[in-house]
N, C-alpha and C positions, 0 to 999 in steps of 0.2 A: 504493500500500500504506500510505500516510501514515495513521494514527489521527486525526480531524478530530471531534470531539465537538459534538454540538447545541448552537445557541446558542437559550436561553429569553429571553424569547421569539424567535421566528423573528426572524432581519435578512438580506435580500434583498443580495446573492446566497452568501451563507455556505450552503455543503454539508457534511452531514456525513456522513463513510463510514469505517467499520472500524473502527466504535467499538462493537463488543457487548463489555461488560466493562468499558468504560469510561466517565467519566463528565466533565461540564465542572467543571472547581476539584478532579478528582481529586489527592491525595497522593501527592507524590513516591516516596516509601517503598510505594509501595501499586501504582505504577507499576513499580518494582526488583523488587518480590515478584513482579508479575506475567511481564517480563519475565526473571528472572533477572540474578546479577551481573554475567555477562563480558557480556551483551551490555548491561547499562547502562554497564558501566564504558565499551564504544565509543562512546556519546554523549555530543554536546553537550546539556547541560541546561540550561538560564534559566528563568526565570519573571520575573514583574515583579509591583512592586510598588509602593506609595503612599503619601503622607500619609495617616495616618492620621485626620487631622481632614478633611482632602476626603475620603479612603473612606468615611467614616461621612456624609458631606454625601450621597455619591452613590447611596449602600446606603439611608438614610433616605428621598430624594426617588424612587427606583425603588421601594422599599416605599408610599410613599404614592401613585404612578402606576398602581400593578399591584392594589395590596389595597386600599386605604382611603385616600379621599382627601380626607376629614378627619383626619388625621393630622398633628397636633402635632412638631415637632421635640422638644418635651418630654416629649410621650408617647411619641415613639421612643425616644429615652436611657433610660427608666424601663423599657422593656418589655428591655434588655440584651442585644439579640441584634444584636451588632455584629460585622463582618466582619472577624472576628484571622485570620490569615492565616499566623502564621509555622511552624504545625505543618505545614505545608502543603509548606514545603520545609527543611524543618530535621528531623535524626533522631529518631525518636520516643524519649523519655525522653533526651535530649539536647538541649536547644529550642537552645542554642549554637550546633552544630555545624550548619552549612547543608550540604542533601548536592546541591545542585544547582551547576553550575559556574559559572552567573552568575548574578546579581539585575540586573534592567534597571529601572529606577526610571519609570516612568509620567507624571511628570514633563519626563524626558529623552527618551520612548521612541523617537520617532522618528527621533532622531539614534542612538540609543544601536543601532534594530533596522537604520540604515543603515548604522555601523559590521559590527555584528552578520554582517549578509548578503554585508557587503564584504569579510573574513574568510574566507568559505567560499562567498564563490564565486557567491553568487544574487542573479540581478537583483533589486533592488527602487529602489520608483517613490518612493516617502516619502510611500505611502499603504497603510495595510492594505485599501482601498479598502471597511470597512466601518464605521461611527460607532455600534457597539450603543450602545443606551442613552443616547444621547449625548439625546435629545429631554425624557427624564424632568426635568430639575433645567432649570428657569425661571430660578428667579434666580441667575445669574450674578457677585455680588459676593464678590471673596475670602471665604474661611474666616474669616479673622481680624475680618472685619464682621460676621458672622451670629451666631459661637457669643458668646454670655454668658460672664463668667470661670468660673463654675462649670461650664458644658456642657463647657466648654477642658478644665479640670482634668481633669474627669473622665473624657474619651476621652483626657488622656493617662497618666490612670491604669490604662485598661484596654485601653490599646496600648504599654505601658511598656517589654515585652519589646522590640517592632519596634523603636520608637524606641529602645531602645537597640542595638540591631543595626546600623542604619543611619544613626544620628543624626537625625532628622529633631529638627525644633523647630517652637513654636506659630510 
């Protein structure tokens, strides 16, 4: 009965089932609505999340793998459609207040989802046994090699909210 949402593009062996009405990177809040309070207030909630100079690394290079691949990191930044994430599990008109019970950092994940599953109870292997998107981004050298101090500035001007949520730093 689990809600299992499409992964775009398809990744082998990812199923999706009982997802009419829902959607992948749907809104917590939007999730509550659908469901009702009492039975969200029954769940565990997490979501995870990222540097926001590697999400914008990895949002850029799957944009330029999928759409255009002449695609500039410079003309990514100028076109402004960067992957903000905190409305996402924060109450709407409230971006403060996070309504989901955890944040698992994407950084940490697979320790944080072995913790996680060790909690309540489900085997896991310290594999999600699937690497979406992992093939797009080629170069491989830290964030802190790639961006220019202006690119820096400026994704941390327009992830200023997250990072202040979570602390990240360049």
């Amino acid at each position: 009965m689990d809600v299992i949402t499409p992964i775009i593009l398809h990744v082998k062996p990812h199923s999706a089932r009982n997802y009419a009405g829902y959607y992948n990177h749907i809104e917590a809040h939007a999730i509550r609505d659908k469901i009702g309070t009492d039975t969200w207030n029954s769940y565990l909630k997490f979501c995870v999340e990222r540097n926001p100079w590697e999400k914008t690394l990895s949002h850029y290079y799957m944009k330029k793998f999928t759409e255009d691949p002449s695609l500039t990191l410079n003309r990514y930044l100028a076109q402004g459609q960067f992957p903000v994430n905190f409305q996402k599990y924060t109450e709407p008109g409230n971006p403060k207040k996070i309504i989901v019970n955890r944040v698992l950092y994407y950084e940490n994940l697979m320790k944080q989802l072995t913790q996680l599953f060790q909690e309540l109870g489900i085997p896991f292997k310290d594999s999600l046994g699937v690497n979406a998107k992992s093939e797009y981004r080629k170069d491989r050298r830290p964030y802190a090699e790639i961006y220019a101090s202006k690119q820096a500035r400026l994704i941390g001007e327009v992830f200023a909210h997250e990072i202040s949520l979570h602390g990240y730093k360049f």
